[in-house]
Residue, then its C-alpha position, 0 to 999 in steps of 0.5 A: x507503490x512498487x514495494x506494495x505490488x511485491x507485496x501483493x503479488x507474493x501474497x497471492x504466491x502465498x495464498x496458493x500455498x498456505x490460503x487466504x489471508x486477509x491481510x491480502x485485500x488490505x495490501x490490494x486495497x492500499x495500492x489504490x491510494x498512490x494511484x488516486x492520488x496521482x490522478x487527483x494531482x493531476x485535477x488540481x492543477x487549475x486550483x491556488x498554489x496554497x490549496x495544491x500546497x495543502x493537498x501536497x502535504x495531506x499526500x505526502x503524509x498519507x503515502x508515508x503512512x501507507x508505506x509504513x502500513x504496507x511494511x508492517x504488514x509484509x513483516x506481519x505475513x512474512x512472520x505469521x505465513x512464511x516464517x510458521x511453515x519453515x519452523 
């Protein structure tokens, strides 16, 4: 989650600089889902230890996809904005 507000906060540095990238609202958009997610672990702990362990694996394998989309996509930015203004 924190490598995703870097991400983010350089994004909107680079939108100064170079303009909007749409790539932007999809980085904001995925740090909501660490966040959701916490609250709704937080909610289910009244509920049976299979359906939190259920919830448990579903959470982990969508944050771990999310970080792998939110590292595609910095390389993404970085190549496509940073790297075409240096050359």
């Amino acid at each position: 989650m924190i490598l995703t507000i870097t991400v983010a906060a350089a994004s909107v540095i680079g939108v100064a600089i170079t303009g909007l990238y749409p790539g932007i609202i999809v980085l904001l958009l995925l740090t909501l889902i660490p966040i959701a997610s916490n609250f709704y672990a937080k909610i289910i702990i009244g509920k049976s230890n299979v359906f939190q362990r259920n919830f448990y694996i579903t959470l982990i394998v969508t944050n771990l996809l999310t970080m792998l989309v939110v590292l595609w996509m910095t390389f993404v930015i970085l190549v496509d904005r940073v790297f075409s203004i240096i050359l």
